[in-house]
C-alpha positions as CSV (number, residue, x, y, z in Angstrom):
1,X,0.0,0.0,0.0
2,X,1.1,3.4,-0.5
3,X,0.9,6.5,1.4
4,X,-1.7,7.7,-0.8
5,X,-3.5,4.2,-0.2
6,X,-4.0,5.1,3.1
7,X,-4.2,8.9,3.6
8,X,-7.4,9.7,5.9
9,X,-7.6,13.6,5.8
10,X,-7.7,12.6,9.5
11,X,-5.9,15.9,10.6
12,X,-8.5,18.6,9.1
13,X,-9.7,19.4,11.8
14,X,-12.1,22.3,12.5
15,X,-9.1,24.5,14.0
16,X,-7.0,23.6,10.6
17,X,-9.5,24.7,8.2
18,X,-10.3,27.7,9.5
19,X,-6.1,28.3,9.5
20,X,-5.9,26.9,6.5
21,X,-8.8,29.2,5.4
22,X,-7.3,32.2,7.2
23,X,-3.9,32.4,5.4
24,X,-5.3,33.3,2.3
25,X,-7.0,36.4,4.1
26,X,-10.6,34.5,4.4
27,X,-12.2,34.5,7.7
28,X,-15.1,31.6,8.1
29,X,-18.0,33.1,10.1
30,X,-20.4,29.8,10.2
31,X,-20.3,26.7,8.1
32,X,-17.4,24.3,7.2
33,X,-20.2,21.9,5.8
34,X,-18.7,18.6,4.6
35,X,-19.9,18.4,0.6
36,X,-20.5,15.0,-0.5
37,X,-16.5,14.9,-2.2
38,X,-14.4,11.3,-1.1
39,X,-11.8,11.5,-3.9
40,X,-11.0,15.3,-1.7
41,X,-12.6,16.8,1.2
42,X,-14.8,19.5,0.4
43,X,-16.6,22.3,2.6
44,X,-19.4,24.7,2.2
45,X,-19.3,27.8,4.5
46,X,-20.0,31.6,4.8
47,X,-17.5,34.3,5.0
48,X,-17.8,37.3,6.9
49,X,-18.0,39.3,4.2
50,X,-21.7,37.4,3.6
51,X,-20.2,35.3,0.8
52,X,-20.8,31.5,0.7
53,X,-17.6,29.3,-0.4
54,X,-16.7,26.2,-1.5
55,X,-12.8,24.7,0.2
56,X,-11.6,22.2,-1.2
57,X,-8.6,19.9,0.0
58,X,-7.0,17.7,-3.0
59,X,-5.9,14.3,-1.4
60,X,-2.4,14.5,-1.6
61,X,-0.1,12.4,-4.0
62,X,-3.1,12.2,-6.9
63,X,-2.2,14.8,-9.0
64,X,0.9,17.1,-9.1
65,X,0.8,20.5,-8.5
66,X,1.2,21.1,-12.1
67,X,-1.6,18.8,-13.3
68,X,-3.7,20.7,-10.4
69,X,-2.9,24.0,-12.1
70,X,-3.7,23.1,-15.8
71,X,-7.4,21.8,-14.3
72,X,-7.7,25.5,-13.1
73,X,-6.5,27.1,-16.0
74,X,-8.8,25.0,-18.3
75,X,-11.7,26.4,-16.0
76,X,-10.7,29.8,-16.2
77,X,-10.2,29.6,-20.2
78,X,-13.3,28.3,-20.4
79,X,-15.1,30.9,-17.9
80,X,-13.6,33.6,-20.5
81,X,-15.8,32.2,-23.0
82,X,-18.6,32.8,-21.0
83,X,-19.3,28.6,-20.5
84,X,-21.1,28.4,-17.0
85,X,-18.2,26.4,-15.0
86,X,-17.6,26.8,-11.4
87,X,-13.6,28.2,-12.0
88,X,-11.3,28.9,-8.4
89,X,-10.5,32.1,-7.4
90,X,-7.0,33.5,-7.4
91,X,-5.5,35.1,-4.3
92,X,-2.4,37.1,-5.6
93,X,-2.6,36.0,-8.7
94,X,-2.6,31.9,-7.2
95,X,-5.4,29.6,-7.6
96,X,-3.6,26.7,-5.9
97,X,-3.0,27.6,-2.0
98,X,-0.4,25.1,-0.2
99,X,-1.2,25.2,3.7
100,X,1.3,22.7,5.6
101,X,1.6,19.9,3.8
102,X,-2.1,20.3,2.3
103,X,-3.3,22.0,-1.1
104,X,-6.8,23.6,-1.3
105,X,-8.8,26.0,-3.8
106,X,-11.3,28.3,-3.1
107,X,-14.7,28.1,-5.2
108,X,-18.3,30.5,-5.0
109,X,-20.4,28.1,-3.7
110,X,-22.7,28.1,-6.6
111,X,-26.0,26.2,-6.0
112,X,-28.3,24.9,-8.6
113,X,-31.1,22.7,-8.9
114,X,-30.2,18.9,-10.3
115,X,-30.2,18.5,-14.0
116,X,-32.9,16.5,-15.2
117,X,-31.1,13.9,-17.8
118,X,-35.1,13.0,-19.1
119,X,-35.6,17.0,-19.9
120,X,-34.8,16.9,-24.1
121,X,-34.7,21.0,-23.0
122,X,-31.9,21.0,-21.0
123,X,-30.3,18.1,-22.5
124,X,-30.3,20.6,-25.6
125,X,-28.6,23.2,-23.2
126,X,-26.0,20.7,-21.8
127,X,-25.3,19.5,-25.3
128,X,-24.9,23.3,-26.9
129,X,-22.4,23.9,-23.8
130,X,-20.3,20.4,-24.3
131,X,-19.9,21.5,-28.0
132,X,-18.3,25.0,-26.7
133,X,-16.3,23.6,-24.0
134,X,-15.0,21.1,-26.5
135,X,-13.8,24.0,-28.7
136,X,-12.1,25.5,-26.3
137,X,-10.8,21.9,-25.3
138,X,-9.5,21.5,-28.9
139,X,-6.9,24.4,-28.8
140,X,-4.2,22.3,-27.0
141,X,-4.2,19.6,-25.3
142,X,-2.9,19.0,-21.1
143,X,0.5,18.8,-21.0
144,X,0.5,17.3,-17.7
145,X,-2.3,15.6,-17.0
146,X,-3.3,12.2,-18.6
147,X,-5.1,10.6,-21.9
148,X,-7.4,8.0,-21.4
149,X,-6.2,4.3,-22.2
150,X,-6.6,1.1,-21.2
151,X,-4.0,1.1,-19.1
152,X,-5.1,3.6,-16.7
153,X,-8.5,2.2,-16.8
154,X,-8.0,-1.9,-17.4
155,X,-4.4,-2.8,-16.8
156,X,-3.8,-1.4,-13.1
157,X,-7.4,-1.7,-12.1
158,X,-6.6,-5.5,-13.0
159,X,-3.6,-5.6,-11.0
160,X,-4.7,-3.4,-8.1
161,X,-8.3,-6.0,-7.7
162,X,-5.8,-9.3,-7.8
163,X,-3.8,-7.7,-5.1
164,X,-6.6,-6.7,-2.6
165,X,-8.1,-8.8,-0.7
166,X,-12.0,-7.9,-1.1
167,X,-13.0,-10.5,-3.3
168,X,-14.7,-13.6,-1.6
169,X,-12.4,-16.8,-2.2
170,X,-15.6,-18.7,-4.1
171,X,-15.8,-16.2,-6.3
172,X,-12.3,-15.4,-7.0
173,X,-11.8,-18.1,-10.1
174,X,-14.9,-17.0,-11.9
175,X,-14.4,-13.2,-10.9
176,X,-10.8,-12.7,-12.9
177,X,-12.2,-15.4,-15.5
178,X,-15.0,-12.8,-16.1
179,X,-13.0,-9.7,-15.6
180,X,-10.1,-11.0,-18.2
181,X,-12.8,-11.8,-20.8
182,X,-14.0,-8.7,-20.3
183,X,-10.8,-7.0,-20.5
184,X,-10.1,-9.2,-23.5
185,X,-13.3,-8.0,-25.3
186,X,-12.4,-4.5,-24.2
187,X,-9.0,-4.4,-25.9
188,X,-10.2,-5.4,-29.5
189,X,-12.9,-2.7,-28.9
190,X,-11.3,0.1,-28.5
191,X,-9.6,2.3,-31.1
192,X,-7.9,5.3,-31.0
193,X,-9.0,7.1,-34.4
194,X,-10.4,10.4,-32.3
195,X,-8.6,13.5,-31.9
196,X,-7.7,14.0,-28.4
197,X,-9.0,17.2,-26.4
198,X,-9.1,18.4,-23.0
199,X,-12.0,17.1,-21.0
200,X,-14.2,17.6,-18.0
201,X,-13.8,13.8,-17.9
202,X,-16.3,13.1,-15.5
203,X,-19.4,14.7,-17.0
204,X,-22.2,12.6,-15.6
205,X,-25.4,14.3,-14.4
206,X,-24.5,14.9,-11.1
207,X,-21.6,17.0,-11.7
208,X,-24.5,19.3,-13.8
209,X,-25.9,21.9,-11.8
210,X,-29.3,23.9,-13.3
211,X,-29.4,27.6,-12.9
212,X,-31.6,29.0,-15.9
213,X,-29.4,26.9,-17.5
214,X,-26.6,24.3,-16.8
215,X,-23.3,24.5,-14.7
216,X,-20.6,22.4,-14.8
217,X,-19.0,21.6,-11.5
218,X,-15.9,19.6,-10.3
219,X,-13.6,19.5,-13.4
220,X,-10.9,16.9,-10.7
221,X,-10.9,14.6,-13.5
222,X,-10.1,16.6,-16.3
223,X,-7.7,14.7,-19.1
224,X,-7.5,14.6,-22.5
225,X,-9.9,12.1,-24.7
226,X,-11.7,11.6,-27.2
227,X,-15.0,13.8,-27.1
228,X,-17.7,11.3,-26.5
229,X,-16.3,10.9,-23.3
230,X,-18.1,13.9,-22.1
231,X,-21.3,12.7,-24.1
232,X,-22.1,9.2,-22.9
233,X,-22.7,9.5,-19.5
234,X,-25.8,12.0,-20.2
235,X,-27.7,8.6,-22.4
236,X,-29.9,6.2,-19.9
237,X,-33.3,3.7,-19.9
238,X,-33.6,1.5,-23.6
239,X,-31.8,1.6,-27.1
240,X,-34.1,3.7,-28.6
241,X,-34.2,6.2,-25.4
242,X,-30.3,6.7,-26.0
243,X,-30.5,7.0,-29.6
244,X,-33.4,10.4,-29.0
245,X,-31.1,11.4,-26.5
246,X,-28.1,11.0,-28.5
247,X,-29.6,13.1,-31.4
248,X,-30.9,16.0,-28.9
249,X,-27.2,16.5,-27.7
250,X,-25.3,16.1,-30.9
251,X,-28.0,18.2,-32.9
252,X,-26.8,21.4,-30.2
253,X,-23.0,19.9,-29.7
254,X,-22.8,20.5,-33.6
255,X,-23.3,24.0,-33.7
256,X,-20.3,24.7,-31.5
257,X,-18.1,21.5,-32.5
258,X,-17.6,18.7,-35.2
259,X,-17.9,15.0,-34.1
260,X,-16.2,12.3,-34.9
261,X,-19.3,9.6,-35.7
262,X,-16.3,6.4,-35.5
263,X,-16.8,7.6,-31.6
264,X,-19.9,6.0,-31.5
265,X,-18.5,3.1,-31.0
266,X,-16.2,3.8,-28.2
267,X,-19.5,4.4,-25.9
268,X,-19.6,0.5,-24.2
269,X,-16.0,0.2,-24.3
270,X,-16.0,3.4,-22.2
271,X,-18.9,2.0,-20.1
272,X,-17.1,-0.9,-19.1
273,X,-13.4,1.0,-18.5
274,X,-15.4,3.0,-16.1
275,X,-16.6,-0.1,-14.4
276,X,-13.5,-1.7,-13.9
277,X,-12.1,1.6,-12.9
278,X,-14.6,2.2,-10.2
279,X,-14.2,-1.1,-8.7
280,X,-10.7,-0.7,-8.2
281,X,-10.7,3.1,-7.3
282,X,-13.2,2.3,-4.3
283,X,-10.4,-0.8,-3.3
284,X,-7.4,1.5,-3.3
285,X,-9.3,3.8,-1.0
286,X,-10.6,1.8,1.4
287,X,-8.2,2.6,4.1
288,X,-9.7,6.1,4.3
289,X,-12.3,6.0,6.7
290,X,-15.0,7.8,4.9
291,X,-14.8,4.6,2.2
292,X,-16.7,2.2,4.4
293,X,-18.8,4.7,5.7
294,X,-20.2,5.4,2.6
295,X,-19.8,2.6,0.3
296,X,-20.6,-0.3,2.9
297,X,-22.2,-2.8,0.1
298,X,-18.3,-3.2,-1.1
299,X,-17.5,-5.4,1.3
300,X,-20.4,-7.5,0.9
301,X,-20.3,-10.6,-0.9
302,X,-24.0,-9.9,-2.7
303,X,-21.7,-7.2,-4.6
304,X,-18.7,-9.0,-6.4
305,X,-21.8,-11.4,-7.3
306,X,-23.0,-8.5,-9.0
307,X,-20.4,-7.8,-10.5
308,X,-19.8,-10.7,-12.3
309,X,-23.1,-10.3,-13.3
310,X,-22.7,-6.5,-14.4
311,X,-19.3,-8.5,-16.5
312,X,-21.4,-10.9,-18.5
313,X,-24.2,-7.7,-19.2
314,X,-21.4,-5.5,-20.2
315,X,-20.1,-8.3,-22.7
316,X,-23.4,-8.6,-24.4
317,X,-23.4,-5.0,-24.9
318,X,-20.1,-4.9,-26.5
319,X,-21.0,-7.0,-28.6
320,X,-24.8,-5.3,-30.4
321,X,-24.4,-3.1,-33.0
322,X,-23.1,0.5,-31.7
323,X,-25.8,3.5,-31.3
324,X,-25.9,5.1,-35.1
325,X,-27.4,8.3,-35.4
326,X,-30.7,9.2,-37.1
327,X,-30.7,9.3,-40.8
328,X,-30.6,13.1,-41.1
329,X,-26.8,13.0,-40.1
């Protein structure tokens, strides 16, 4: 395990925050609510000066400072194109702030109602703003921060599962039989003819505020992708459900942004990266305390059974026909 494996946040305590807090010149009146943030540790509070904030504390050894700072500057180009993202303020000219041996940002606290993924409206809306933050994503690429592969996403999830020890010993043989078919039908499904561009890279509905209109929050897993990345996540219930849904984004992503259709077919093989991510994500954190507390069903056995469930379901959806857009494109 490393020390990132087991890093607890266990020292931020109430006196540390409002230190931390206070040596960037801003003085907590009432607050320091805990935001529902495991990857970091995130609090909501008011100012003295009547303003509500967001704090956030990036768990230390994840990114580098310098990956950190081009998340920032990716928000703040995009907020100069007047895309609705919730961006860090700068304090002398810094949007990063080191306090001991922690790093935090300051946010607005910015509240919004939750996106409805069923509203065609404001799927529209999401879709008109994924095309513009994707232009702006398109002018360079992150220099410092990661591209998604299978690697990242298969190869050390793989590892990382076969090393922990969560996985009941009946299961164990048909577990990694699944999971290496899986990987298997993963590999020869994934391509790489997409351009790459920066991403939010965790654009599901949850990180979509609505304010008269949508705002994108938490850009932590920003990297550079291919475009669909930031697309799939938004398409639930039946085929044909996906496919109206598909339309209604792309239909507004186009008038901001070209897609590549040959993405299409990245959208399972993505699904099932992300599932073999997110396993192994929640077993490398485990040690943190707030892990079991909030994700008890990951130590039950009626889980992994799910999972290898979730493996055979995933493999039948590799393998139907990939979600084609209507005839008019």
């Amino acid at each position: 395990m490393t020390q990132q494996d087991g890093f607890s946040f266990s020292d931020l305590t109430p006196e540390l925050l409002l230190d931390a807090l206070d040596s960037i010149g801003v003085r907590a009146e009432s607050g320091l609510l805990p935001l529902n943030s495991y990857e970091n540790r995130v609090y909501q509070f008011s100012a003295e000066d009547g303003a509500r904030y967001v704090a956030k504390f990036y768990r230390p050894q994840r990114w580098s400072n310098e990956q950190i700072q081009e998340e920032h500057d990716f928000t703040h180009e995009l907020l100069e194109q007047e895309i609705p993202v919730a961006a860090p303020i700068a304090f002398e000219g810094r949007t990063l702030q080191h306090f001991g041996e922690h790093r935090l940002a300051l946010f607005p606290s910015m509240g919004g109602r939750q996106f409805e993924v069923d509203n065609f409206d404001q799927l529209e809306w999401v879709g008109r703003y994924l095309g513009r933050i994707h232009q702006v994503g398109r002018r360079q690429p992150f220099a410092h921060r990661p591209t998604i592969g299978l690697d990242e996403y298969l190869h050390q999830p793989r590892q990382l599962l076969e090393q922990a020890d969560f996985i009941p010993d009946h299961l164990k043989t048909v577990f990694f039989a699944d999971l290496d078919l899986l990987i298997r039908e993963l590999e020869q499904h994934w391509h790489t003819d997409w351009q790459s561009l920066r991403l939010h890279g965790d654009c599901h509905p949850g990180n979509i505020l609505w304010r008269d209109g949508p705002l994108f929050v938490d850009l932590d897993d920003a990297r550079n992708g291919p475009a669909i990345q930031d697309l799939w996540m938004m398409l639930n219930g039946e085929r044909h459900d996906q496919l109206a849904q598909l339309d209604t984004i792309l239909e507004a992503y186009s008038e901001f942004a070209d897609f590549n259709q040959k993405e299409l077919q990245l959208i399972e093989p993505l699904r099932g990266l992300r599932m073999v991510h997110y396993m192994a994500w929640l077993a490398k954190r485990w040690q943190d305390p707030a892990f079991p507390r909030a994700f008890p069903w990951f130590a039950d056995n009626k889980y992994w059974e799910g999972q290898v469930l979730a493996f055979k379901e995933q493999l039948a959806a590799l393998n139907e026909p990939p979600l084609q857009l209507m005839p008019q494109w």
